[in-house]
Structures are given as C-alpha cells and as structure tokens.
C-alpha positions as CSV (number, residue, x, y, z in Angstrom):
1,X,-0.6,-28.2,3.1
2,X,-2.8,-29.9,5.7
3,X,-5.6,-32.1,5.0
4,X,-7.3,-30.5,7.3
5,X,-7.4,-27.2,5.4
6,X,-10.4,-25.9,3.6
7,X,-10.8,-24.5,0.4
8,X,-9.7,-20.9,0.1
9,X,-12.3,-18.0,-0.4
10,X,-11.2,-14.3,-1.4
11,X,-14.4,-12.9,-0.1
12,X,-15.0,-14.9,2.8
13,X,-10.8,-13.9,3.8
14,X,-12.0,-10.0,2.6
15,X,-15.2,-10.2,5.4
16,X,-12.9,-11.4,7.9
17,X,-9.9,-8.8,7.0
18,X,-12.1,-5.8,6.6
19,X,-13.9,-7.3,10.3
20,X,-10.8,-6.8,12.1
21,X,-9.5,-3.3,10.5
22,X,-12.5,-1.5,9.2
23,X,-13.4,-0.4,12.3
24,X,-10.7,1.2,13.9
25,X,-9.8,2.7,10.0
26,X,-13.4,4.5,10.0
27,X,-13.0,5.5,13.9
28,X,-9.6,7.2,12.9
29,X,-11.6,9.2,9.9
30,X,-14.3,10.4,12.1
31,X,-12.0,11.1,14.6
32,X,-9.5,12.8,12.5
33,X,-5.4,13.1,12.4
34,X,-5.3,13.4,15.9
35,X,-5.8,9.7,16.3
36,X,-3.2,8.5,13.7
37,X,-3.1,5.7,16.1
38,X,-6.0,4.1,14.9
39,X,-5.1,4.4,11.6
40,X,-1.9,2.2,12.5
41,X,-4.1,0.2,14.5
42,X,-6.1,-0.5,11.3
43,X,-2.8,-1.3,9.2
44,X,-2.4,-4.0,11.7
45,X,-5.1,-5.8,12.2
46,X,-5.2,-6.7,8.6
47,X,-2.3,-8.7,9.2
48,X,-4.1,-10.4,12.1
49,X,-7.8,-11.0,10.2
50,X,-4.9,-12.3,7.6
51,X,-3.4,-14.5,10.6
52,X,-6.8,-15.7,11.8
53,X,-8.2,-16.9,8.2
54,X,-4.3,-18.9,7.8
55,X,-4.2,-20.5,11.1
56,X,-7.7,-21.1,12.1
57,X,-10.5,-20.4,9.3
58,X,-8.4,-21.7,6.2
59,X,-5.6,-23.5,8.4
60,X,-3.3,-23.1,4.6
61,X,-0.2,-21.9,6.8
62,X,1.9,-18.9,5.7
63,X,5.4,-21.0,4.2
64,X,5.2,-19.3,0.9
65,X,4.6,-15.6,2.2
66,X,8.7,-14.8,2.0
67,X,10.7,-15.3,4.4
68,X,14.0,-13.7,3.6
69,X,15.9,-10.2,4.4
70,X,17.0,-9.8,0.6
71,X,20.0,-8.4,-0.7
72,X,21.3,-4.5,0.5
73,X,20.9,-3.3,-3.0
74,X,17.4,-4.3,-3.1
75,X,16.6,-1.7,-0.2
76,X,18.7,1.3,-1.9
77,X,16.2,0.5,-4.8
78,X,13.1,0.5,-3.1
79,X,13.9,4.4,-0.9
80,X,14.9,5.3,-4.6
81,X,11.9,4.6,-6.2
82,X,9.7,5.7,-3.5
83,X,11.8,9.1,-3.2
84,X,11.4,9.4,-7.0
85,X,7.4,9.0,-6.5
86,X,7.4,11.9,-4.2
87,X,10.6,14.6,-3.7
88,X,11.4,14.7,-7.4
89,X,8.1,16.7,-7.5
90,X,8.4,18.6,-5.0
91,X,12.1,19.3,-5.9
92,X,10.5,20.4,-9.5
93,X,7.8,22.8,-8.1
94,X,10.8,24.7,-6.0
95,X,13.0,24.7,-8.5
96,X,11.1,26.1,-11.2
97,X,8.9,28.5,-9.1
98,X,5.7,26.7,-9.1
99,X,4.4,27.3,-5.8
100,X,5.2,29.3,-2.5
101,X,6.2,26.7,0.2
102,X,5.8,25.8,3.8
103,X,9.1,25.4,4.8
104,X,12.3,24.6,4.0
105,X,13.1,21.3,2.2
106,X,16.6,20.8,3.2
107,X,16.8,20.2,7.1
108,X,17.7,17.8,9.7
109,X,14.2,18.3,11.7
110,X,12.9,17.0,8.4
111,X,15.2,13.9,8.2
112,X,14.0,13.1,12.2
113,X,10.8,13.7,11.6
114,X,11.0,11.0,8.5
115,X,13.1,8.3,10.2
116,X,10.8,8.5,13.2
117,X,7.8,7.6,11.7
118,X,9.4,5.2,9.4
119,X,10.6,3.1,12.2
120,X,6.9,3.8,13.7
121,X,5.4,2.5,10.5
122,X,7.4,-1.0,9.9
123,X,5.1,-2.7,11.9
124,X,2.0,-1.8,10.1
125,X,3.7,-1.9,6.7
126,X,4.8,-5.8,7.7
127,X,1.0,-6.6,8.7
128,X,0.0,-5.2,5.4
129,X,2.0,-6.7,3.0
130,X,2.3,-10.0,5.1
131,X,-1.8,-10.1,4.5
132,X,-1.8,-8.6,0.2
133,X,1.6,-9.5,-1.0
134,X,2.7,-12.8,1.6
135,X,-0.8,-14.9,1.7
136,X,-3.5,-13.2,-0.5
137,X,-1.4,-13.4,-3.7
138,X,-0.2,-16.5,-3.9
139,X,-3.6,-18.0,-3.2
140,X,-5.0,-15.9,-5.9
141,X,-2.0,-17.2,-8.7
142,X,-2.6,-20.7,-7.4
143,X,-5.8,-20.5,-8.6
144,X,-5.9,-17.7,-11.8
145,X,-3.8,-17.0,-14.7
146,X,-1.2,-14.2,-13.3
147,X,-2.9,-11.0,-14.6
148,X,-6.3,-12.0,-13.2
149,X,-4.3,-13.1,-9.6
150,X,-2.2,-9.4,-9.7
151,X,-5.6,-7.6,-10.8
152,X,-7.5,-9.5,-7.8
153,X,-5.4,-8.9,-5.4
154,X,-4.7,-4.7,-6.7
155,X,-9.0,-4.7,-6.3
156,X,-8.5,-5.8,-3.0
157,X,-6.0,-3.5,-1.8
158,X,-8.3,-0.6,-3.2
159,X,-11.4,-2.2,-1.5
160,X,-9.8,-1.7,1.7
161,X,-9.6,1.6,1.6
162,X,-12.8,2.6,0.1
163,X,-13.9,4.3,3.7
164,X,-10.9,6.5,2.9
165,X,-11.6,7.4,-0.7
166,X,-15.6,7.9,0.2
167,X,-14.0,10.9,2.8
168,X,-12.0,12.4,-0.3
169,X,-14.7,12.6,-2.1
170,X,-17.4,14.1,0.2
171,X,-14.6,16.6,1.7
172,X,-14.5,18.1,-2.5
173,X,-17.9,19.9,-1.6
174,X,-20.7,20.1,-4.3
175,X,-22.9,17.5,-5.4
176,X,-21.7,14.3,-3.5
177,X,-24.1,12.2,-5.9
178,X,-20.4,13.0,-8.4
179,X,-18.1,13.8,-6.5
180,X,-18.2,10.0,-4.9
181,X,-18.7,8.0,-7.8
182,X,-15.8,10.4,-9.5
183,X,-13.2,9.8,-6.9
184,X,-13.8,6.2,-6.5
185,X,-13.4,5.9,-10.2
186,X,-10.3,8.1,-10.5
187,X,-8.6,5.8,-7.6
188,X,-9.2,2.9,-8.2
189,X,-6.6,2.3,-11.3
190,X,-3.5,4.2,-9.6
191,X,-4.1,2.1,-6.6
192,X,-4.4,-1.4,-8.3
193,X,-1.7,-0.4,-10.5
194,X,0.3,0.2,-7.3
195,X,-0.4,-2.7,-6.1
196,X,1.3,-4.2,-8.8
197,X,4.4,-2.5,-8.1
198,X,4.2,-3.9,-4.6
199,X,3.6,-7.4,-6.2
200,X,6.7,-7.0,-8.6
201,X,8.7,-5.8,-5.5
202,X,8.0,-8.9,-3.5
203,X,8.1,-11.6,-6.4
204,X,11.5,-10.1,-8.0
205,X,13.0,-10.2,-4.6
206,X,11.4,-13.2,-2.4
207,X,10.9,-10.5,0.4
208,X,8.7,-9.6,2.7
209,X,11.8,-7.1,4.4
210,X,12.0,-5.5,1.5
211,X,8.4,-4.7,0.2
212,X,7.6,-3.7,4.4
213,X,10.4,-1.3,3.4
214,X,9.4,0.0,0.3
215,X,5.4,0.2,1.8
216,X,6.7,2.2,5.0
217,X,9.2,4.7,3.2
218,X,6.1,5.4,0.6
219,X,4.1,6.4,3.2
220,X,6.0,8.3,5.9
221,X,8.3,10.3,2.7
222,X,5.1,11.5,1.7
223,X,3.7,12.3,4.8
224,X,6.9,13.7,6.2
225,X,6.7,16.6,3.0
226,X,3.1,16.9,3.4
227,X,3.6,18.1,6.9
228,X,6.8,20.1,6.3
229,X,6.8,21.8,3.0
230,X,3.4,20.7,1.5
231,X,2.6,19.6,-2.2
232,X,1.3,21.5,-5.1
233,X,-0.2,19.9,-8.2
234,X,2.6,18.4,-9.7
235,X,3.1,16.4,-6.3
236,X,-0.2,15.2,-5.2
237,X,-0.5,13.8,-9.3
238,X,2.7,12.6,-10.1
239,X,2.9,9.3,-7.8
240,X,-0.8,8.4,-9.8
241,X,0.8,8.9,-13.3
242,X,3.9,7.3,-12.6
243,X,2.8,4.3,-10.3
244,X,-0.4,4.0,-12.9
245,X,2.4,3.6,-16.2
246,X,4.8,1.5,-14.1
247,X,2.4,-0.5,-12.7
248,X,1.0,-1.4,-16.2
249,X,4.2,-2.4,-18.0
250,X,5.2,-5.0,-15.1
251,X,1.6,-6.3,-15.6
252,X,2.3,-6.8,-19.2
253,X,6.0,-7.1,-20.0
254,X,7.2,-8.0,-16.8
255,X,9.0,-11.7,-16.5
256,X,7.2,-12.6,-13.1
257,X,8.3,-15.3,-10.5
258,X,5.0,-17.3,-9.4
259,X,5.1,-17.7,-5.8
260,X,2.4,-20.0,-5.1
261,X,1.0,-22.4,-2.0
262,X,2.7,-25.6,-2.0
C-alpha cells in the first residue's frame, strides 16, 4: 500500500459511488423499461466511482480484488444455483397447475433471448462486483470482525438500490406512508443476505470471473422468464426465502477465506 494513501471511508466511498450511478439509475426509473440502457449505465458507473475512490481519492490500489478466471466447475455451480433461485419455480407452478402462463418455457427464442443479454450484462455485473465484492469488502474485513464486514457491505448493496425499492413500494397503491416503509423493510434482509451469497461466491473461489458470472446469469435468467413466461407467487418469493436461509448459514457456519488489503 502506498504511503501516500489515505485512510479508507465507507461513507465518503458510498457518496462518491452513489454520485456517479444514482443518477442515470433514477433517470432509467422515471424513464421506464424503455431505457434499460441507463439502468446498465448505472451498473457501471459504480465500478468507476469504485475506480475513482481506489486510484485517486483513497489511492489503496485494487491488488486484492481477485484476479483469477477460477476453475470450470466453479461456473457450472454458479448457473446451477442461480437456475435453481428462479426456473425451479416456475417449473413447479407449470407443473402442478398453479397459474396460466405467457408462453411456452421450452424454446430456443427463449435460450437467445437469455444468452443475449447475458453477454450484454457481463460488463455491468464485472463493474458491480469489482466495486462490493473486489474493493469494498476487503476494506470492510480489514477493519471489522467478518460478520460486521459481510453485514456492511450486504447494507451497502441494498442502499444502492433504495431508488428502486422506494418505486416498488409507491407502484403497490394505497397509503404510501406504509407501503414505503413496508417494502423497504421486507427488502432489505433478502438483499443483504444475498449479498452474502455473492461474498461466499467470491471468497470460496478467489474470483472476480466467477461471481460477474454468477451476478449476470441471476439477473438476465430472471428477466429472460419474466418477459417470456412470467412468474406467479411461488416465483417472485422463492429467490427471497431461499437466498434469505442460505445467505444466513454462510454468515454463521460458513469457514470463510479473509481476503483483505495488503
């Protein structure tokens, strides 16, 4: 580490993170689907607030974030368990009658549609988890006991997407005064349980590649049903219960690999 480096600071890292992506995350809400763009746009500029507070506000470098491709079976792993957090659902609700769907489930338009925007997302999965899982982390286990560090940096991850979770919960109609407050409190355990679950990916394997992976195939498998057969209960609640009991037992039982700054 340079001399020249200066003390790290979560929120001071947050206010320069949320500078760069906040805005073009809240343009894409207002804006709507249309501009999913933007909301790639925002993905990546967290990786550069993340690149600008390494280089040239905390000047701590990026050597520990790692750098390696990891092992083949580590990838098979990671489509499996992000598969299991979304078409075992919706395989469930077709199979036992649940719900009328969209389309079908089994076609190739359906496999394009997902590698497409899988290869589309890699980039803005990479920026993410370079910025959470690659600098944040370590920073916060260099200077916490590990459950405090992995609890830090799952409150981050859910801070950032706060402007999304405030839409949820006015789009529920009523009395916003609840609805807000409710959905923010519903959200925020799944997601910094999740983000545990991203943690164990990237400690267990000493991979950036693989948790980029993992990150884009969560995303575009659940958006690639979404748009082609849709989800019923079962599917929109099953990734929060699973990722939520997961997420908790790696938190507590889990024999974790500190990767801190050097």
């Amino acid at each position: 580490m340079s001399n020249r480096s200066s003390a790290f600071s979560l929120p001071i890292y947050l206010l320069i993170v949320f500078a760069f992506s906040w805005p073009f995350q809240i343009a894409f809400i207002l804006l709507g689907d249309d501009y999913r763009p933007l909301l790639l746009l925002s993905m990546l500029m967290v990786g550069v607030g993340t690149f600008v507070a390494g280089r040239y506000v905390f000047r701590d470098g990026f050597a520990h974030a790692g750098w390696r491709w990891g092992k083949p079976l580590h990838y098979v792993l990671v489509f499996v368990l992000a598969l299991s957090l979304w078409l075992v659902p919706v395989i469930l609700e077709q199979a036992f009658g649940f719900r009328e769907f969209r389309g079908e489930l089994l076609r190739w338009s359906t496999a394009t549609i997902f590698l497409t925007s899988f290869l589309i997302t890699l980039a803005p999965a990479f920026a993410e988890e370079f910025s959470w899982r690659g600098y944040l982390l370590p920073r916060l286990l260099a200077r916490h006991s590990r459950r405090t560090a992995l609890l830090l940096h799952g409150f981050a991850t859910w801070l950032w997407h706060v402007p999304f979770i405030l839409t949820i919960g006015f789009e529920l109609g009523g009395n916003s005064w609840t609805s807000v407050p409710l959905v923010l409190a519903v959200s925020l355990v799944p997601t910094v349980m999740h983000a545990v679950v991203f943690a164990w990916i990237w400690s267990s394997t000493g991979s950036l590649a693989v948790v980029t992976a993992y990150h884009a195939a969560f995303d575009e498998v659940r958006d690639t049903l979404e748009a082609t057969v849709g989800f019923g209960a079962l599917s929109e609640n099953w990734q929060m219960v699973v990722l939520t009991i997961l997420g908790a037992v790696l938190l507590w039982k889990a024999n974790w690999k500190h990767r801190t700054r050097a």
